[in-house]
N, C-alpha and C positions, 0 to 999 in steps of 0.2 A: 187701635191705640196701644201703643208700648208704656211701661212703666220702667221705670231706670230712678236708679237712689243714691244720694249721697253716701261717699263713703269715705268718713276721716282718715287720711291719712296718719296712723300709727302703726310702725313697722310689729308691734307684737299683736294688734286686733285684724290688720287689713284682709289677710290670706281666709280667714275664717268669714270674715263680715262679708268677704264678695265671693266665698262660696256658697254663704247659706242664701243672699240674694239670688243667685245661679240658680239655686236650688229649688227654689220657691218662685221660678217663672219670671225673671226681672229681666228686661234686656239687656240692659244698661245700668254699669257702674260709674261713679264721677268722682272723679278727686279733685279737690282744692286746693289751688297752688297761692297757699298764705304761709309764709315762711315764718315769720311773727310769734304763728300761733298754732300752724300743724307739723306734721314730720314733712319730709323732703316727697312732694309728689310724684316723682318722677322713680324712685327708690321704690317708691310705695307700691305704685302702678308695675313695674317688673314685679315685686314680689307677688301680685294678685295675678297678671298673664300667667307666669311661671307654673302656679296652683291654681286655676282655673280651664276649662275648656270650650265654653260656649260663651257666656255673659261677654258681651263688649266693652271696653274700658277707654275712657275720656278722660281728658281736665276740663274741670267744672268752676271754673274755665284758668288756664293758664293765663298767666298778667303779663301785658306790654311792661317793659321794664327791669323784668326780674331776672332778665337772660336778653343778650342778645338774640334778633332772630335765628340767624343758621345753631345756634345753639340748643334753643326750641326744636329748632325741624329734628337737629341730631335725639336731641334727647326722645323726643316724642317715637322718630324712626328706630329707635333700639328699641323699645320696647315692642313695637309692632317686628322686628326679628323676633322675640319671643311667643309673641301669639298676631303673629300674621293676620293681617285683614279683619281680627279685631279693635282693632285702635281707632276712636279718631281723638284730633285736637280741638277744643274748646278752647276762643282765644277774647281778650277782654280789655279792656283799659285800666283797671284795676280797682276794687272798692277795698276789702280788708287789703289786699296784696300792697296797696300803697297807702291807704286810710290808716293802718298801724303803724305806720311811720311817720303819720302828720305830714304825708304828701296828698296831694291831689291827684287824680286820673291824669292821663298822658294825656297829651293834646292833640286834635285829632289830626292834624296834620301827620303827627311822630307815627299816631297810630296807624293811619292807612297807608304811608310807607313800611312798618313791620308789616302788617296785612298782606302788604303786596310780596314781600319775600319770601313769605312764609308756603303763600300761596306757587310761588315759582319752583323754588326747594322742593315742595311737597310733590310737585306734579311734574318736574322733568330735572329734580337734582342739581341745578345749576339759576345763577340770575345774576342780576347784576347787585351789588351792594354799596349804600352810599352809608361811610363813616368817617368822621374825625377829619370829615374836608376831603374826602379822598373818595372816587369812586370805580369800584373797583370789580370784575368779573370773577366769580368764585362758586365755586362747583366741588362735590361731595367726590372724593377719591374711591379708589378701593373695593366700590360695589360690589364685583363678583366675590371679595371677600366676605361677605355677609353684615361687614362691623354693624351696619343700620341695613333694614330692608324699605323702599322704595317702591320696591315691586309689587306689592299688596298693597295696595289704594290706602292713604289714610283720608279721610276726611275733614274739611275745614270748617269749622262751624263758629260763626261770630259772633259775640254776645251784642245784643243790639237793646238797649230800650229810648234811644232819642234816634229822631230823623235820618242823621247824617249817616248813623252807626247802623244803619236799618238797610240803608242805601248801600251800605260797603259792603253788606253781607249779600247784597245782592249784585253786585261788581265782583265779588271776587269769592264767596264761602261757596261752599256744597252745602251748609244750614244756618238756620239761624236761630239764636238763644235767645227766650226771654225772659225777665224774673221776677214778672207783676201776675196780680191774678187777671187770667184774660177771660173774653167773653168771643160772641162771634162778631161783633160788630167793632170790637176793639180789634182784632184780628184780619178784619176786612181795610182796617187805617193801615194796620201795619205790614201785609202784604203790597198794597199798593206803595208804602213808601221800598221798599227790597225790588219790585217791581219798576220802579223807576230808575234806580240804580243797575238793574238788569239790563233796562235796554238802554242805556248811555251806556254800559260795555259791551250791548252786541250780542249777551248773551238770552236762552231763554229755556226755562227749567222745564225738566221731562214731563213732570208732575202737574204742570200748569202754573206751580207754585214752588215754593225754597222750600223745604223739610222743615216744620217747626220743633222745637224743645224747649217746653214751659219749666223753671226752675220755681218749684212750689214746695205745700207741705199738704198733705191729705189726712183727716180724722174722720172715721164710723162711727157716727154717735150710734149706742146701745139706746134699747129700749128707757124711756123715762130720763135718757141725757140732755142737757143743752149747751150749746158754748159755755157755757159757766161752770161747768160742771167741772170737778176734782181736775176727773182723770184727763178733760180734753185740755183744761191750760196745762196739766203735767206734759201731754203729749207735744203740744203746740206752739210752749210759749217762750221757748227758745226762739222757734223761727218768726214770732213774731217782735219779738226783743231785738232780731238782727234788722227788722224793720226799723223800728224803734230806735236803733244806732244811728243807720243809715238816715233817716231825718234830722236825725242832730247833728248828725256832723255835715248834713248839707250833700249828700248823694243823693237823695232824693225831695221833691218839692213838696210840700204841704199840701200842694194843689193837688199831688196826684193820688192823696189820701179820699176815701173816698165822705162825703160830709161826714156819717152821725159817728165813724172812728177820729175826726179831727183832733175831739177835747182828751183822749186816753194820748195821741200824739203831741198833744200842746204841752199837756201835764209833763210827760216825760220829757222832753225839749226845757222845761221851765226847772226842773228837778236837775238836771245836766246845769242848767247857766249856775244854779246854788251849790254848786259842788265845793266843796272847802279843795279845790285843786288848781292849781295857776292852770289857768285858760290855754296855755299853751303845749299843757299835759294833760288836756282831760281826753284827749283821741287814745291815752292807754288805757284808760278804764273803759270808754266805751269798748272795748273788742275782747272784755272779756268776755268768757262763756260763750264765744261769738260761734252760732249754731253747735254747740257742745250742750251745755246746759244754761237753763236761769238761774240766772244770780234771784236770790231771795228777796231783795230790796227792791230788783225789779217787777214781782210779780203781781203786786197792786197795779198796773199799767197793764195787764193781761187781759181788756174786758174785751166782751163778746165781741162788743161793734171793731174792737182791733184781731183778733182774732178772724171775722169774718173776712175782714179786709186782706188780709194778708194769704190764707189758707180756704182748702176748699173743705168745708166742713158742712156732713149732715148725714142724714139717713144712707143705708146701703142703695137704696133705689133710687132718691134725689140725685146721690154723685155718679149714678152709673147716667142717669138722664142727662147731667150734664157734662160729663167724659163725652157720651155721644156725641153730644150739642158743639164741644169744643172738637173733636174728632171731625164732624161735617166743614168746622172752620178752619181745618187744615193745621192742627196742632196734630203732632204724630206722637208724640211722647211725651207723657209728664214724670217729673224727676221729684221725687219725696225727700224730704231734708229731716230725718230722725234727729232724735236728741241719742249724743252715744251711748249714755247709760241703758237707754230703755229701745236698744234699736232691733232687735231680733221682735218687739211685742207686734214695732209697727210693721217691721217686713211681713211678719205672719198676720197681720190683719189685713193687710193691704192683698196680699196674696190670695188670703183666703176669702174675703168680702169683696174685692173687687176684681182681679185678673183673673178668678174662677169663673166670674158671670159678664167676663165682657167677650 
């Protein structure tokens, strides 16, 4: 198992934040392409290659929509000129990337045609393109000039958590993202549905399987801690708050909350509909502090059963037992989602408590 961590895109913290993860055994850095509400990803990610040597660097995940594709492929391939054959792309439908703008996700149709370009681009520089009624043959110039490199592999990795989007990544990714807590028998549904889509394109993974990438948050409860405890909603409760968004504004279903967290997700859904804010603006407030920090207001809404739900929290030996557990069910990486203020405490916890003793 690899460990890989979010890393805000802010052009004055990025260089240090994805050195000290480097530094402390991470494999993987990810950057969030939410325009709204981080700095420019793509800015970001060159400055961390540039000052970096080993750690790998993603978008976590880049959004259909916010670029057209060949403009993705370019952006993504300049960066991989800077640090070759570390790059891959993480690519999505969008939740803050469009949810802050009071848009919906791209439709899946839009999306597995960008998919499909991305994927053509990626792997022989050239495809066909359908735009503005016109479809058209277009191919990257200039390669032996270096402007983007091509040459060193990037990887496609698909953000999947419905069916369809499970299937694409297996028609057409090199991996696949997911951003629920998973278990092994949730992972055995969602390999078969990548699996299906693998063999309607013909293809079939070296692995036996697609490369999985769990988008979570991890907390070591200390001796005498519980979910409830200070330190772990300080730790936690941003990425559970982005849960908490994402129910209200309808990215995610009730159903897929798990029961005895329902009534902390109801409660916050019911505290959103009483907002003294026209309804048609309340998607700006949900996305504050969106994975940065908790708003104050929200942290009445931080209870264990939502905490559990959302992140994998427990003793050093529980989460190593169950890293294993998920590791046997073909998750190869889990990705940690710090809060920025307090983000060196968790790199060095996670570092030291857990990728020491795996």
């Amino acid at each position: 198992m690899e460990f890989g961590t979010l890393i805000i895109p802010h052009p004055r913290s990025v260089v240090e934040d994805t050195r000290y993860a480097e530094a402390r055994g991470f494999a993987q850095a990810w950057f969030p392409d939410s325009h709204m509400i981080y700095g420019d990803v793509y800015a970001c990610m060159a400055l961390a290659a540039a000052n970096t040597t080993r750690i790998r660097l993603a978008t976590g995940v880049s959004v259909a929509s916010n670029r057209i594709p060949p403009v993705t492929a370019h952006s993504i391939a300049t960066v991989n000129e800077i640090a070759p054959g570390r790059v891959w792309l993480g690519y999505g439908t969008g939740h803050t990337g469009r949810r802050v703008m009071g848009l919906p996700p791209v439709r899946f149709a839009d999306f597995r045609e960008q998919v499909r370009v991305l994927h053509d681009l990626l792997k022989t520089g050239e495809t066909s393109y359908n735009t503005e009624g016109l479809s058209r043959k277009i191919r990257f110039l200039h390669r032996n000039r270096r402007f983007i490199n091509l040459d060193d592999r990037i990887p496609l990795y698909v953000a999947a958590n419905a069916p369809k989007a499970r299937q694409l990544a297996g028609e057409f990714g090199d991996g696949l993202i997911t951003g629920r807590i998973t278990s092994a028998e949730r992972m055995e549904a969602v390999f078969k549905e990548v699996e299906e889509g693998a063999r309607r394109a013909g293809r079939v993974f070296p692995a036996g399987h697609i490369p999985c990438v769990s988008l979570t948050h991890t907390c070591v409860l200390r001796p005498g801690e519980t979910a409830s405890s200070p330190r772990i909603v300080d730790l936690t409760g941003h990425w559970v708050a982005a849960a908490l968004h994402g129910v209200a504004a309808g990215f995610t279903r009730m159903l897929a909350i798990p029961p005895d967290a329902r009534p902390a997700f109801e409660a916050y859904s019911d505290y959103v509909k009483r907002m003294e804010i026209p309804a048609g603006e309340r998607y700006l407030h949900l996305h504050q502090g969106h994975v940065i920090y908790l708003l104050p207001e929200e942290r009445r809404f931080i209870t264990p059963e939502a905490i559990r739900s959302t992140t994998l929290v427990g003793t050093r030996d529980e989460l190593l037992d169950r890293i294993r557990e998920l590791e046997r069910a073909g998750v190869n990486q889990l990705v940690i989602n710090p809060p920025m203020d307090r983000f060196r405490e968790c790199i060095d916890e996670i570092s030291r408590e857990l990728i020491e003793h795996l």
